[in-house]
N, C-alpha and C positions, 0 to 999 in steps of 0.2 A: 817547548817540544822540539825532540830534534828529530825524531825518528818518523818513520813513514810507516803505513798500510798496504798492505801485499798479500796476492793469495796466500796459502801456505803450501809448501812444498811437500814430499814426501822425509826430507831431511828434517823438517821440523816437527813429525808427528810424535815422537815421545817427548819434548817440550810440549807440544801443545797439549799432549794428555796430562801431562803433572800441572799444566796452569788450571785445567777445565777440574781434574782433582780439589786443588786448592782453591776453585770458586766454588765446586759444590760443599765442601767441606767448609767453608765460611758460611752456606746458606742450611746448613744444619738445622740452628740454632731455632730459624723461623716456623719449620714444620716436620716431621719427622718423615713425611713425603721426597725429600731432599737428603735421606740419612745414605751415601754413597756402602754397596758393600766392598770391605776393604781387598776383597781376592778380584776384584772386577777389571783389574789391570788388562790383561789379555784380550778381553769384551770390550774397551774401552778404544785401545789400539783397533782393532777391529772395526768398532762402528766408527772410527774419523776416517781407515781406508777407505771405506764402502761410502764414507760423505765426500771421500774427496776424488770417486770416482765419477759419484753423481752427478753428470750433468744441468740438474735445476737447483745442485747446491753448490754454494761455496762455504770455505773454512776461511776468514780471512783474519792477518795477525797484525799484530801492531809493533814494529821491531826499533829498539834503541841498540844501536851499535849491534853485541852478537845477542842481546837479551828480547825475548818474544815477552811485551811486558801487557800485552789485552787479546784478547779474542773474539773473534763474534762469527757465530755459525748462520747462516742464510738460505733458507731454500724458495721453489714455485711448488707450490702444492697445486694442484688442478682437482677439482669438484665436477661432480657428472655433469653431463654438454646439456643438462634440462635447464641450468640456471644460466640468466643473463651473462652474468657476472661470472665465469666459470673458473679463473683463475687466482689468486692472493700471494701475495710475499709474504712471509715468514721469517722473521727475525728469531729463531729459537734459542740463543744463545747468546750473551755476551758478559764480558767479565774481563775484570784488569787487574794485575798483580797489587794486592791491598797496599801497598808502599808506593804504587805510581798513581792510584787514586787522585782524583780533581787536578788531573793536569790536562787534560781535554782529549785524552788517550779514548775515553770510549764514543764522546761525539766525533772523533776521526773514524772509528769503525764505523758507527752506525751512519755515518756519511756516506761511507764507499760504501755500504751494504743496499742502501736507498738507489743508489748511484746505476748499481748492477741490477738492480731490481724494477727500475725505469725504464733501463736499455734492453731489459727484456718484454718490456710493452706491457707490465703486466701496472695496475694501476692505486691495487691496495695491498697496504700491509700490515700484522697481525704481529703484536708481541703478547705472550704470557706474563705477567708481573705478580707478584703475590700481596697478596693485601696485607701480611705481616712487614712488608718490604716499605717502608716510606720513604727510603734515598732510591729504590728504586721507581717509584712509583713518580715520585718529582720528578727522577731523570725525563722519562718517559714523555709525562704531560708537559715537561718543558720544551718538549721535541713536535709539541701538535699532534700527538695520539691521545686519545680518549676513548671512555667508554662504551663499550660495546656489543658485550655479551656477558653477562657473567654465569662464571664455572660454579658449579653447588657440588659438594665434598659431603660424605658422609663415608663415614669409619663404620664396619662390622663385626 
């Protein structure tokens, strides 16, 4: 690996939406909950401004020389002040260009994602993975996340 992990900039935002495209467009295949609409361009741009204005997120990239080749989105979600535990990290995103795959590209994000989510004193954190997902799903429990909650789906 030769490339580093960095917020992302506002230069990088139409990169970063064609790579977050071409991960959800790879996650098609798993449930038709992940079917991207293709005019969603505009919407898409939009929701990375507004994340990467957000204060308790980050967009963080993973950059090889000019190429942005993973991503991983990061926020502090906070829960009403009745629970102990009122705050969580959130890992909602992450995904590496399918050609840079097992080069340790996404344990560098989720590194610096853990890293920034520590230093905000917050103590737990929360990723979604889908049970059609098995490289995801290894990813994950090979990182010390596990089971938690599970989500129940039903179509109408």
């Amino acid at each position: 690996m030769t490339g580093r992990v960095r917020r992302a900039e506002r230069r990088d935002l139409d990169r970063v939406a064609a790579l977050w495209t071409a991960i959800t467009i790879f996650h098609e295949p798993l449930d038709p909950i992940f079917r991207m609409r293709r005019d969603a361009g505009a919407e898409l741009a939009d929701l990375l401004r507004g994340i990467g204005r957000d204060a308790d997120a980050q967009i963080l990239v993973y950059e090889d020389g000019s190429q942005i080749e993973g991503l991983c989105i990061v926020r502090i979600d906070r829960s009403p002040p009745i629970m102990q535990e009122s705050e969580r990290g959130e890992i909602t995103d992450l995904g590496v260009r399918e050609e840079a795959r097992r080069r340790g590209i996404g344990s560098s994000l989720v590194a610096e994602a853990l890293a920034w989510i520590r230093a905000s004193g917050v103590q737990r954190v929360e990723v979604q993975v889908a049970t059609a997902n098995p490289t995801a799903q290894a990813f994950w429990r090979s990182r010390g996340f596990g089971d938690f909650m599970d989500v129940l789906d039903k179509r109408l």
